[in-house]
C-alpha positions as CSV (number, residue, x, y, z in Angstrom):
1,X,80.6,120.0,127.3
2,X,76.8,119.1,126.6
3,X,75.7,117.7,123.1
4,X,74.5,120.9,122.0
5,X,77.8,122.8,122.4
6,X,79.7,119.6,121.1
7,X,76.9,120.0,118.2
8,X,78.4,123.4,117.5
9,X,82.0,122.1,117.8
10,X,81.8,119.8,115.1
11,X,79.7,122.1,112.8
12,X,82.4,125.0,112.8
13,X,84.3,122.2,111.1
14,X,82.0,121.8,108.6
15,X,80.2,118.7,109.5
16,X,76.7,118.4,108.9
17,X,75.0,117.9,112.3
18,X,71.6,116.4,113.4
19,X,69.9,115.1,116.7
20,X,69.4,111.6,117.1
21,X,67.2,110.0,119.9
22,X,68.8,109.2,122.9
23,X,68.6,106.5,125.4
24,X,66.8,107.7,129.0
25,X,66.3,104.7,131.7
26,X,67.1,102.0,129.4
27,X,64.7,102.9,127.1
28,X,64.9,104.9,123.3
29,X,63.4,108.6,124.0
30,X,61.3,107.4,120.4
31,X,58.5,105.9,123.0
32,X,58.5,102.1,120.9
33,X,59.1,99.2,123.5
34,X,60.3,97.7,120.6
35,X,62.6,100.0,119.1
36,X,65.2,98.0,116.9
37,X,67.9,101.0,116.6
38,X,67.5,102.9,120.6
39,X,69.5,106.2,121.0
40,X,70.8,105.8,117.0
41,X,68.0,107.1,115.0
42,X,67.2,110.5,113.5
43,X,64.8,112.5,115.6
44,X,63.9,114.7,112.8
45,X,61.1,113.9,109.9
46,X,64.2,113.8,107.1
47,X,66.6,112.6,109.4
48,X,70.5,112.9,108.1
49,X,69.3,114.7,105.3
50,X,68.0,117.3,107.6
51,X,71.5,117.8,109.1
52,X,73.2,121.2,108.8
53,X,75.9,123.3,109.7
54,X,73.8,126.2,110.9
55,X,74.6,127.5,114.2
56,X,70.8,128.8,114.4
57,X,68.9,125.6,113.5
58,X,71.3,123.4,116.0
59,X,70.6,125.6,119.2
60,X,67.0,125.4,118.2
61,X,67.3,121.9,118.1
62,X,69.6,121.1,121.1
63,X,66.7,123.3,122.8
64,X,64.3,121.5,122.3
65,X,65.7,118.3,122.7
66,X,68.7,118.7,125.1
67,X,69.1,115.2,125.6
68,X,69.6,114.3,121.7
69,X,72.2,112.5,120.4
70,X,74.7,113.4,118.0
71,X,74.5,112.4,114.3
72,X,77.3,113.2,112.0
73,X,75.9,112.9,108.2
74,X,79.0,111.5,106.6
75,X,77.0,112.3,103.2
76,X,77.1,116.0,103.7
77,X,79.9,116.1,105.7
78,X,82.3,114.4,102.9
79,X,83.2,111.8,105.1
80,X,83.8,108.5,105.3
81,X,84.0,106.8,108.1
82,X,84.9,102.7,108.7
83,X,82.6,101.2,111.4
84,X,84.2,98.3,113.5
85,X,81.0,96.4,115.2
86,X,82.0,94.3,118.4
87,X,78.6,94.4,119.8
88,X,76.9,90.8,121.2
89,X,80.0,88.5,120.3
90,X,80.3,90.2,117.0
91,X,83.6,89.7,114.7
92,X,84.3,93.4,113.6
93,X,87.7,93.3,115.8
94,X,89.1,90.2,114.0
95,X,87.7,91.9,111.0
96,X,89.8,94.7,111.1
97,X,93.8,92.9,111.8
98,X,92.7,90.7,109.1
99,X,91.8,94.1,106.7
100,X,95.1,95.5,108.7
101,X,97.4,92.3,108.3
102,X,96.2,92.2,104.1
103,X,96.6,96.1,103.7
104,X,98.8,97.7,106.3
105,X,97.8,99.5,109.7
106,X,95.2,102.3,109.1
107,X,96.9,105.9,109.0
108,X,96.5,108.2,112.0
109,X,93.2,109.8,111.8
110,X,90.5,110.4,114.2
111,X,89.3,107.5,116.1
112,X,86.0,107.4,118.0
113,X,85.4,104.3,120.7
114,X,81.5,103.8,120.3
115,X,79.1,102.9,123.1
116,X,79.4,99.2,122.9
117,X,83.1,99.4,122.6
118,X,83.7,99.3,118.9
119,X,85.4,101.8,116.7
120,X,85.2,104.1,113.8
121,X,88.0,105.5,112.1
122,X,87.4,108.8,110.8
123,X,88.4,110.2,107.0
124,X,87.8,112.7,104.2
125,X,86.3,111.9,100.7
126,X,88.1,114.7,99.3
127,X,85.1,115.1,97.4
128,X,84.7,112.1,96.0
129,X,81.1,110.3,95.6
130,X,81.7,106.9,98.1
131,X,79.2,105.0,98.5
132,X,78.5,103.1,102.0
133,X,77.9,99.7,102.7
134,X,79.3,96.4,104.2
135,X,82.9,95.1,103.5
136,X,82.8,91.1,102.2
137,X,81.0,89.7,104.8
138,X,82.7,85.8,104.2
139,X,86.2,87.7,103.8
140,X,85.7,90.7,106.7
141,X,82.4,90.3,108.6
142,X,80.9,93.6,111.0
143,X,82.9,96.0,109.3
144,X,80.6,99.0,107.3
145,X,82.0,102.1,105.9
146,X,79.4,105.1,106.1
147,X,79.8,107.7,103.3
148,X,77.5,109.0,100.9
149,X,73.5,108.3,102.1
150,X,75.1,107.7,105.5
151,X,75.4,108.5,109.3
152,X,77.0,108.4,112.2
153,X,76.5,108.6,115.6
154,X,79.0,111.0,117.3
155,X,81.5,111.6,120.4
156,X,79.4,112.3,123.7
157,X,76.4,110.6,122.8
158,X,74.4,108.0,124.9
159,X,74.4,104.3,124.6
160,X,71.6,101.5,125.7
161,X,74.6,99.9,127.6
162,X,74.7,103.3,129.1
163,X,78.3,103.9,128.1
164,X,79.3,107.0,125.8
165,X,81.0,107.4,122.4
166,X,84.3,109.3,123.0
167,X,87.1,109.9,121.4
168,X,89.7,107.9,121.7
169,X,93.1,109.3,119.7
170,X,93.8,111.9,116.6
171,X,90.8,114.5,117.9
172,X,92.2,117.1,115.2
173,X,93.5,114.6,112.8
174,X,91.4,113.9,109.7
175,X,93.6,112.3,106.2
176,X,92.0,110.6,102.9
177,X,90.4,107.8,102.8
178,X,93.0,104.8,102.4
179,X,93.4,103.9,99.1
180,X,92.6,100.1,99.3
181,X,89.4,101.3,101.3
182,X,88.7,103.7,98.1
183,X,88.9,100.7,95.2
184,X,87.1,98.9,97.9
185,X,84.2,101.8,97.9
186,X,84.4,102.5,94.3
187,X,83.6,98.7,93.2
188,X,80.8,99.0,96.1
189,X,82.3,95.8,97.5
190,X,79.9,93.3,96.6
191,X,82.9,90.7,96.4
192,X,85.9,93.0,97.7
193,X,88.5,90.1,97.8
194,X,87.9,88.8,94.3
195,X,89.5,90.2,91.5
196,X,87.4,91.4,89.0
197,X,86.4,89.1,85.9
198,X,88.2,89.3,82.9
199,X,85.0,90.3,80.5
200,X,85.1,90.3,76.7
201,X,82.0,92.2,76.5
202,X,82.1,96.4,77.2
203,X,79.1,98.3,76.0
204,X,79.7,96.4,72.4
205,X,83.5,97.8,72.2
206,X,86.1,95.2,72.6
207,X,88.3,94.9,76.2
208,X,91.1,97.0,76.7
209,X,93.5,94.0,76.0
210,X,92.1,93.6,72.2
211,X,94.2,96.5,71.3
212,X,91.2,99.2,71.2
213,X,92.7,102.6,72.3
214,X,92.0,104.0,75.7
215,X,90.8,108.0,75.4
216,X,91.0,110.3,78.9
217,X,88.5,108.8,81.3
218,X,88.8,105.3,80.9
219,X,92.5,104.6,80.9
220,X,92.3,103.8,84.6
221,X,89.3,101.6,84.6
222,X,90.5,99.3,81.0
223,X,94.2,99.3,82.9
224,X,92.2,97.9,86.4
225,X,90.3,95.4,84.1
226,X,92.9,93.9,82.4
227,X,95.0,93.9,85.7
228,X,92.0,92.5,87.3
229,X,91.8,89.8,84.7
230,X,95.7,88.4,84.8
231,X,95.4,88.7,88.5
232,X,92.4,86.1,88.2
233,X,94.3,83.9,86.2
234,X,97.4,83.5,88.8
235,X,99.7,86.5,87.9
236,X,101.9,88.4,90.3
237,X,102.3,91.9,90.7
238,X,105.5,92.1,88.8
239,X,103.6,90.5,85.9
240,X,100.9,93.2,86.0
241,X,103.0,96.1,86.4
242,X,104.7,95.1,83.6
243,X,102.0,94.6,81.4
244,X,99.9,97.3,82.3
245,X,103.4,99.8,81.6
246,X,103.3,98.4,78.5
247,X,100.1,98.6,77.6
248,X,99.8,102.1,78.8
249,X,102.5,103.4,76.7
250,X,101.2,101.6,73.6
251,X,97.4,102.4,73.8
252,X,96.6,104.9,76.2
253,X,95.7,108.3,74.5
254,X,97.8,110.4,76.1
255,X,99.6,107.7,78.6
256,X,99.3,107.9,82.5
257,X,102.4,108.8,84.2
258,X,103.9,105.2,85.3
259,X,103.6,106.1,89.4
260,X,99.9,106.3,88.4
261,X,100.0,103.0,86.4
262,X,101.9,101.6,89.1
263,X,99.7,102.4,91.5
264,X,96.6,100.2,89.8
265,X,98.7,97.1,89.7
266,X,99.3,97.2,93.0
267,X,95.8,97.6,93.8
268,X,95.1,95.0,91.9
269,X,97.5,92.7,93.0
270,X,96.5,92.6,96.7
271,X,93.1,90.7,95.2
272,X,93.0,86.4,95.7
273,X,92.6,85.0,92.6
274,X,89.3,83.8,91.7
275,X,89.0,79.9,91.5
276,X,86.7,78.7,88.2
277,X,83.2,78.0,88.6
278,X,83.0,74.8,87.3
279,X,86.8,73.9,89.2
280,X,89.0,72.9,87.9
281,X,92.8,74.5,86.5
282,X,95.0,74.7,83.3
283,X,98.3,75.6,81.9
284,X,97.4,78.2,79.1
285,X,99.6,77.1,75.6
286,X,99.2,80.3,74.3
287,X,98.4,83.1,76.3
288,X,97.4,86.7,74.7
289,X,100.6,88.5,74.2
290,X,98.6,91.1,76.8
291,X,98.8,88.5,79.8
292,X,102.7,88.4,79.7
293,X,105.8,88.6,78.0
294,X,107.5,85.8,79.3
295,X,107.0,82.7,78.3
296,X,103.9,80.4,80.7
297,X,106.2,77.7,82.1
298,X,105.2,74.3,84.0
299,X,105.4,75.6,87.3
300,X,102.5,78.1,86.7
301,X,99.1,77.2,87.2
302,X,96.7,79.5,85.8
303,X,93.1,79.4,87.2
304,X,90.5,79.6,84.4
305,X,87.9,82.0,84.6
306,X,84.8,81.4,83.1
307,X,84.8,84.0,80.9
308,X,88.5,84.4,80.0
309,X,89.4,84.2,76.6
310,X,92.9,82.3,75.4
């Protein structure tokens, strides 16, 4: 199958398709000895925003340029797609059973082996606007997702090693976007790993935990933040879950069904704690009533935030 009919292929499924240059003699087809990106960037003047599903427009292009590439836009595509980099001793592989060992294996979905031997995983937004970007690079270093103002490169395309991206397993398989790689997305992982800091500050109205009621909207986000900020402090998951039960049935307006609740705890709960800035920890005397309902014993060290409040 050339590019061009594999092009097609991948448009009747409602990807957004686009030629990339390609790699001829060990050199990019772009003409720039010094090309930093060969046989990976967009050929066209718009590049993944010129991509399109139109039959018409690809044979033209494919025409033209029958040695292109494939690019995939992820943005128009609603895709996401995780990017394992091994290439020149690079630590996406490592990356990944750390991410697998933390979270649980990846779901079957369609898996693409790229020219210099690393991987992406394949998924759908379902609509929803992810953004792209690296994972923590302390916590899981080489690993990108492509989503929203991304790209890929596809199956059947060219490498400078000369090797080509193929598919590897789950051709016709494409499921949702993991939900630990969503949160992930959604808090555009600038510290992925860290749970996020209990604030006492939101747009002038006091935190979820105060006792303010939480309308249709933001339920989900005041539930992750105080989660977010008893799982910086030390608590488990059953402690969350507990607390965020409770304070969903006593200040959410109307109250999210308790899988749903359930579900953000447990999000939550797979972050580390965060460690104080200035170091340092402390046994609470009296924690709000919002933290826990059982009383803090000796054996429980909480870690103090900068910004929590007792």
């Amino acid at each position: 199958m050339t590019l061009g009919e594999t092009a097609l292929l991948y448009a009747g499924r409602g990807w957004a398709v686009f030629p990339v240059h390609s790699v001829v003699e060990g050199a990019c087809t772009c003409g720039n000895p010094k090309c930093k990106d060969p046989g990976k960037h967009p050929r066209t003047s718009h590049g993944f925003k010129d991509a399109t599903t139109e039959p018409a427009q690809i044979r033209a292009w494919w025409t033209r340029w029958p040695d292109s590439n494939l690019g995939i836009s992820t943005d128009a595509s609603d895709l996401c797609v995780l990017d394992v980099d091994v290439a020149d001793g690079k630590q996406g592989r490592s990356s990944l059973a750390r991410l697998q060992e933390a979270y649980g294996p990846l779901p079957d979905t369609m898996l693409v082996r790229t020219g210099s031997g690393g991987l992406h995983y394949f998924f759908t937004r379902g609509g929803e606007a992810l953004k792209g970007g690296k994972l923590d690079p302390k916590e899981y270093p080489d690993i990108d997702v492509k989503a929203v103002g991304g790209y890929v490169v596809g199956p059947g395309s060219r490498h400078l090693s000369g090797s080509l991206y193929e598919v590897e397993a789950h051709e016709d398989v494409l499921v949702p976007v993991p939900d630990f790689l969503r949160l992930m997305t959604q808090r555009k992982r600038s510290r992925p790993q860290q749970a996020p800091a209990a604030s006492t500050r939101s747009n002038g109205r006091a935190p979820a935990h105060r006792g303010r009621q939480l309308q249709d909207g933001e339920r989900n986000d005041g539930l992750a933040s105080m989660g977010g900020g008893m799982r910086a402090l030390g608590f488990d998951a059953q402690d969350i879950c507990k607390a965020l039960l409770a304070h969903n049935a006593k200040y959410c307006n109307p109250p999210l069904d308790c899988e749903e609740v359930m579900k953000v705890a447990d999000s939550i709960s797979r972050y580390t704690a965060k460690v104080p800035f200035g170091g340092g920890v402390m046994i609470p005397r009296k924690p709000d009533p919002w933290l826990c309902e059982r009383p803090v014993d000796e054996r429980i060290f909480m870690h103090l935030l900068r910004r929590a409040a007792f």
